[in-house]
N, C-alpha and C positions, 0 to 999 in steps of 0.2 A: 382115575380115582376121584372120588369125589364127596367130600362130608359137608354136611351145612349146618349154619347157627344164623341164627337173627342176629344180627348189629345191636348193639346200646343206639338207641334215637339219641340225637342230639338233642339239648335241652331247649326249650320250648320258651322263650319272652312273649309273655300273655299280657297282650299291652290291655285288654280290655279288662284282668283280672278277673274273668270268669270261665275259663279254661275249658269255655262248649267251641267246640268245630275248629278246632285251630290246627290245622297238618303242622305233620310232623314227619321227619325221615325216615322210609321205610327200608332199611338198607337188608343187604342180605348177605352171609358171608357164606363160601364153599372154599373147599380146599383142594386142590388138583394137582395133577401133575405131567408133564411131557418130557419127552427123549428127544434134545436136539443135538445130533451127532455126537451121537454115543455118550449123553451129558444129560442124566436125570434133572431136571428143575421141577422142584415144587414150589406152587406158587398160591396165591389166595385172591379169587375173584370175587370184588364186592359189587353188589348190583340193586340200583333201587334206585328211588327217587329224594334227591337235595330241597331242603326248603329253601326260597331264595327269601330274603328280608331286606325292608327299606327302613332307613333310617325316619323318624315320624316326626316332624316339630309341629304344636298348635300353638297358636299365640305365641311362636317365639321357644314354645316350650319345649322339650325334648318330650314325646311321646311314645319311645318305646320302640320295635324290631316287628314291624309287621310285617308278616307275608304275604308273600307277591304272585310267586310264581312254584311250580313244582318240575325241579328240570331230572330226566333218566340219566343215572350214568351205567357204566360198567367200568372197574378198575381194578384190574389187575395188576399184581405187587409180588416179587420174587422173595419167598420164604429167606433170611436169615443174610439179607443183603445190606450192604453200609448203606442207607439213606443220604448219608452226605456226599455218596461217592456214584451212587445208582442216578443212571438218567433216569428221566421221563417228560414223558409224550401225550400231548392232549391231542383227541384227534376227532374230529369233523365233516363232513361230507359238507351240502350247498342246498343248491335248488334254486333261490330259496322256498325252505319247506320240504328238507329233503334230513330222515332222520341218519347216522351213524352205521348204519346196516353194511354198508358197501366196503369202507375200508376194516367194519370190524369183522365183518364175517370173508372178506374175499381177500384181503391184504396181509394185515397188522395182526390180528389178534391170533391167539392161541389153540382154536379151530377158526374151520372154514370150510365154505357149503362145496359141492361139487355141482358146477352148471352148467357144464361142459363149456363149449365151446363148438364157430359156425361148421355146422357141417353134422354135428355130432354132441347134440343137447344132450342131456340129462331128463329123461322121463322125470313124471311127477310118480310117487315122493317124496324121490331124492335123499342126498345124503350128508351128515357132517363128518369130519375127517378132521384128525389133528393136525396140525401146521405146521410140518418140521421148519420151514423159512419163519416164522414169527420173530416179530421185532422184542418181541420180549424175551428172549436170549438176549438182548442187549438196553433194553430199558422197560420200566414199566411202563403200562399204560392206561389211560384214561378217555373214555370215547364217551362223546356227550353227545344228545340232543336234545337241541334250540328247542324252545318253547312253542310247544301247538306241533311237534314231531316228536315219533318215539312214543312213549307215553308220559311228554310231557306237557305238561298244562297250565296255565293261569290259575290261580286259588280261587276259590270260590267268593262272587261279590268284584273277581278283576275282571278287567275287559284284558283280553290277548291280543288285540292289536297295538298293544304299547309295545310288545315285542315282534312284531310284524316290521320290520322298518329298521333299514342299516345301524341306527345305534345304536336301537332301543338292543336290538341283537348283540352287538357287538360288547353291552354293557352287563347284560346278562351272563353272555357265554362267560365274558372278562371275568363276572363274578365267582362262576362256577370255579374255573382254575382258582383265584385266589383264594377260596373257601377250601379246597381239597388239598392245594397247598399247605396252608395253616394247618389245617384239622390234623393232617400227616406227617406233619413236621420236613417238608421238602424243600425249606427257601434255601438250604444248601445245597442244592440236587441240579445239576445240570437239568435245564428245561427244555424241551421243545415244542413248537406247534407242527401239527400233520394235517391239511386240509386239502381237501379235494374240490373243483370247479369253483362254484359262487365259495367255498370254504376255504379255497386261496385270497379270494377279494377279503375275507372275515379274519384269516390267520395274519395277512400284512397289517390290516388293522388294529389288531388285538395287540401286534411288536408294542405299536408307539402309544397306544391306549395302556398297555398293562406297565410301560415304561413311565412314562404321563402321569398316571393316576395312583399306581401303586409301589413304585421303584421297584418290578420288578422286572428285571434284566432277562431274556431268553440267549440260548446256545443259538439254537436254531430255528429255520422254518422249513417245512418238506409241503413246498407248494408241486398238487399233482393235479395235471391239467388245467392250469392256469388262464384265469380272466383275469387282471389288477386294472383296464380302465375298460370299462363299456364303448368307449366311442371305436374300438376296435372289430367289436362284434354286431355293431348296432345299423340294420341295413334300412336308412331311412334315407328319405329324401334329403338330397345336397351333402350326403356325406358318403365320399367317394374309397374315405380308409379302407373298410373292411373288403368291400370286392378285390384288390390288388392283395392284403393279407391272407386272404382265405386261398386266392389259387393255388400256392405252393398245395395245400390239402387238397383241392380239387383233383390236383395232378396224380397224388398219390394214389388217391381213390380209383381214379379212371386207370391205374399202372393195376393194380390190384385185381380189378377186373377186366385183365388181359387188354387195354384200349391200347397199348404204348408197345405190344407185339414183345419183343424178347429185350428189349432196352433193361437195362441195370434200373432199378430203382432211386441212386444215387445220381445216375445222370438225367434223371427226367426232372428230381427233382433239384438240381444243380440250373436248369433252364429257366424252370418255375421261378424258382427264388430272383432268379436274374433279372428276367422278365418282371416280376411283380417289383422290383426295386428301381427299378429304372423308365423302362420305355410305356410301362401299363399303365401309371400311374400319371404318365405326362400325356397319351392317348385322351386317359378321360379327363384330365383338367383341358384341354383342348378344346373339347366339346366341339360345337359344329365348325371352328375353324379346323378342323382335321380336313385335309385335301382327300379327296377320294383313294387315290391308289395309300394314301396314310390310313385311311381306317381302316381295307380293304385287308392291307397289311395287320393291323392289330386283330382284327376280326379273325384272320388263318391263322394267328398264332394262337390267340386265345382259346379255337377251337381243338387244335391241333394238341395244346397242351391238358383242356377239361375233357375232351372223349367227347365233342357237342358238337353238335351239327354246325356250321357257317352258320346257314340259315339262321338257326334258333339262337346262336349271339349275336347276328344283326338285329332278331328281331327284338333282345331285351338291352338293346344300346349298349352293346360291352358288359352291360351291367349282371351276374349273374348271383342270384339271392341262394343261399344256401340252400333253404330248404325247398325249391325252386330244382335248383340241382340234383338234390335226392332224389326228388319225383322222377325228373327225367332222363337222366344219367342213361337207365336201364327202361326208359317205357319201351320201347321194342320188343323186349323181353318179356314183358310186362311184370317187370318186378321193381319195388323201391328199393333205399337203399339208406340203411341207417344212417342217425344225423350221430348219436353216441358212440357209435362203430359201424364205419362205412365199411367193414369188411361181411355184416352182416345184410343181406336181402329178404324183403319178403312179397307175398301179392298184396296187393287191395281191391277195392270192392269201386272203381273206377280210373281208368287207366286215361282218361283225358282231363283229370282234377290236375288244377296247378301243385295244389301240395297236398303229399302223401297225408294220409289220415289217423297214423299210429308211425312210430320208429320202433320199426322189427328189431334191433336194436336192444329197444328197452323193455318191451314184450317178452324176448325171448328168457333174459335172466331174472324179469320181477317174481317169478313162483319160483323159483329157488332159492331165492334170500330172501322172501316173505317168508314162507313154509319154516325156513332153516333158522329163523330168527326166532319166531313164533314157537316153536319145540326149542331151541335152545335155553331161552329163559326160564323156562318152567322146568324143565327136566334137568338140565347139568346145572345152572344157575341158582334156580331153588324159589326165584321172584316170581309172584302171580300176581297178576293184575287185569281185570275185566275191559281194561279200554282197550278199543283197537290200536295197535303199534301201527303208526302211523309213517310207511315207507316211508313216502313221497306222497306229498298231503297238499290241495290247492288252498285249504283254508287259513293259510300266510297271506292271502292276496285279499287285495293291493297291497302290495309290496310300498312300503315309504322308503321314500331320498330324499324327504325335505331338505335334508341338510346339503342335498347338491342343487337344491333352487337356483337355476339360471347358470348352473353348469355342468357340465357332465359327468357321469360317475366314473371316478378312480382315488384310488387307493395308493396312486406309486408316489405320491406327495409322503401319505405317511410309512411307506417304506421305506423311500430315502432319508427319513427324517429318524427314524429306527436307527437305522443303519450308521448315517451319521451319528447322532447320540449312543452308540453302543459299536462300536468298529469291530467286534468281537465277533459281532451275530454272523451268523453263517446261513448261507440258502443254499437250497437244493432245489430244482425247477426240474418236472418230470415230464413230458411230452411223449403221445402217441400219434404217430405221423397218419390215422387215421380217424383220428376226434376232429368230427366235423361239427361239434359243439364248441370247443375253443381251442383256434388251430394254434400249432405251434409257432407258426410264423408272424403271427398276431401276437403272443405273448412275450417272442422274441425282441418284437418292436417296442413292446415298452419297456423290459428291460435296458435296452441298448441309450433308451431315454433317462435311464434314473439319473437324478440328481446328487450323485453321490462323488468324493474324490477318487480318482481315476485306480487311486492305489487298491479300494474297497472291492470294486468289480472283478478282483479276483476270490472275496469270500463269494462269488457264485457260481454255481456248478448245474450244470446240467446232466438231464440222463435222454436219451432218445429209444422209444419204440414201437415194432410194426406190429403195434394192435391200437385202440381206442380210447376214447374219454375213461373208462374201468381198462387200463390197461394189463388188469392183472385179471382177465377172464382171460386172454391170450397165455395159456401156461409155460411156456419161454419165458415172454414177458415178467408172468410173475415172479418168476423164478430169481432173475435175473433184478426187477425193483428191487425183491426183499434181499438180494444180497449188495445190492446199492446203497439201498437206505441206512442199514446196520453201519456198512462201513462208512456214512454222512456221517451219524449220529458218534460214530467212536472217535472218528476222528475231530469233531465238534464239540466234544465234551470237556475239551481241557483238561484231562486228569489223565 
């Protein structure tokens, strides 16, 4: 069911005092409802765009609340709930440049598209479907996107790339929560952040940033498919991390498509792990003093464990580049092999390129949560808007890190520093042992590094499963997250 009203805009500070062209919040309210086991909730999804404001001084002077930026939300809010007692959940995808679509249409929210899954897509034009697993059976929720994703955008007269760039991102998104907070009246409300991929590097962020800057303390964080340092993923010359991190995922991948014969999954990848932690990683610091029958050795196992020729990891010096391995995994075949879910293959248009030229992957689910996104807003939602909704958008790039000039990007500095300042906060870390975008045993590693007292590392918790970076296109999978998460967040909530 579904009725809609326009929102009251919020009030307008017209620092010019001539009250031409100044946006303003276009919000939109509907009222709905779903059946989550045998349990009517009616709830109110509000949907539009937030003005963001900068504080203005000239000479010293205070000059006024001008706007900055125009950021999309959708929030949803459980009819006739204690707000002091009700969680809620901001929630994020990555990219960067990647808008909210993913966990709000495939996870979290209250529908969600049908995309099938490998083997068995979903024709275009597809379908929405309510969400018996949605996390709002147990908190609200609030799904944002970043500025220049979504339909959201810099004000007219601003450049967007101030929000292009780790902070300016991170200071913005910060804003949004604090502004929806107030507005709502939720600083008594159990908080969480939900972020996916680069929107885990954003959600550890935002702990000690919205701690830092605004006192405000979070429950939790629901980090799904987790990056928190670059140097783990980043396959550049002299840095040997990420080839030993990534094989554990390699193995899975190559077990998946039948390379490892009827072996258990758990034992292949119990090798893996072993292998990447010990002797792989002492191989390649070795470099040319490795003795012949020593390399000869790491060469069979390495191959032996990725599904690769001998041959073709003598020939890339032990060294095997993800998406390297995509390509070649299956050229035989002549099919590639998703870098977002290795469990998906497809052809390409030359089988002797080093690297595949699309991830089937990501091809095969973007027209079902485009289509599904694009009808949803206008028809149950009630929002119209003429911009294109901007999936997954390249115009973020270049991407800024100045702030890590002359050293590497990570984030587990200020996660531990979260964590430490707030002993309370709680993590959830979700891995799919086929996301060959950011493997689990890569995320594993910086975990295991945080700087935090030994007693804190048990606020973390893990969840493991065999599907991909969207691990909630694999329908077990999903099934299975959203009954993880609910019970993170209940039991996270202090009340």
């Amino acid at each position: 069911m579904t009725d809609k009203d326009t929102a009251d805009e919020q009030p307008v500070n017209d620092a010019s005092g001539d009250g031409k062209d100044l946006p303003a919040d276009d919000l939109v309210t509907t009222q709905h409802s779903i059946t989550v086991k045998r349990r009517k909730l009616n709830y109110t999804a509000t949907t539009g765009r937030v003005v963001l404001r900068q504080e203005v001084l000239t000479d010293g002077k205070f000059d006024g609340h001008l706007p900055k930026a125009e950021v999309f939300v959708t929030a949803y809010t459980l009819d006739g709930a204690d707000p002091s007692r009700r969680p809620v959940t901001f929630a994020f995808n990555g990219g960067p440049g990647s808008s909210s679509v993913w966990l709000h249409l495939g996870l979290l929210g209250p529908r969600r598209v049908v995309s099938g899954d490998v083997g068995d897509l979903a024709p275009p034009p597809y379908d929405l479907v309510d969400n018996a697993e949605t996390l709002l059976a147990h908190s609200d929720l609030v799904f944002i996107d970043p500025v220049s994703t979504g339909y959201s955008r810099a004000v007219k007269g601003e450049k967007p790339g101030q929000y292009h760039g780790f902070q300016g991102d991170l200071e913005s998104v910060g804003e949004v929560v604090r502004l929806w907070t107030s507005r709502n009246g939720r600083w008594m409300s159990p908080k969480f952040l939900a972020g996916e991929s680069y929107g885990t590097l954003r959600a550890a962020g935002l702990a000690e940033h919205l701690q830092s800057r605004y006192g405000m303390y979070l429950n939790g964080l629901m980090l799904i498919s987790s990056v928190l340092d670059f140097t783990t993923l980043d396959f550049s010359d002299n840095n040997d991390v990420p080839h030993a991190l990534f094989l554990p995922t390699y193995a899975a991948i190559a077990h998946y498509h039948g390379l490892h014969g009827d072996r258990p999954l758990e034992e292949v990848l119990g090798e893996a792990e072993e292998f990447a932690a010990r002797d792989y990683p002492w191989a390649l610091a070795r470099g040319n003093r490795l003795s012949t029958e020593e390399r000869a050795s790491a060469v069979a196992r390495l191959a032996s464990l990725t599904g690769l020729s001998e041959d073709y990891v003598d020939r890339v010096n032990l060294r095997v580049e993800h998406v390297r391995f995509f390509t070649e995994l299956l050229r035989a075949q002549r099919r590639v092999v998703g870098r977002l879910d290795s469990r998906f293959t497809g052809p390409d248009d030359d089988y002797g390129r080093e690297h595949m030229s699309q991830d089937p992957s990501y091809t095969a689910i973007l027209g079902s949560y485009t289509a599904g996104l694009n009808h949803y807003v206008r028809a149950e939602l009630g929002y119209e808007n003429d911009l294109p909704y901007e999936v997954l958008t390249g115009n973020v790039r270049p991407w800024s890190y100045k702030e890590f000039e002359g050293t590497h990007v990570s984030v587990a500095d200020k996660l531990s520093a979260a964590m430490r300042a707030n002993p309370h906060l709680k993590v959830h870390i979700a891995y799919g042992y086929y996301d060959g975008a950011t493997p689990y045993f890569a995320a594993e590693h910086v975990v295991a590094h945080l700087r935090v007292p030994e007693e804190l590392h048990a606020n973390i918790e893990s969840a493991y499963y065999p599907a991909g970076h969207m691990m909630y296109v694999h329908e077990p999978s999903r099934v299975q997250q959203s009954r993880d998460l609910a019970e993170f967040v209940q039991s996270a909530s202090n009340r």
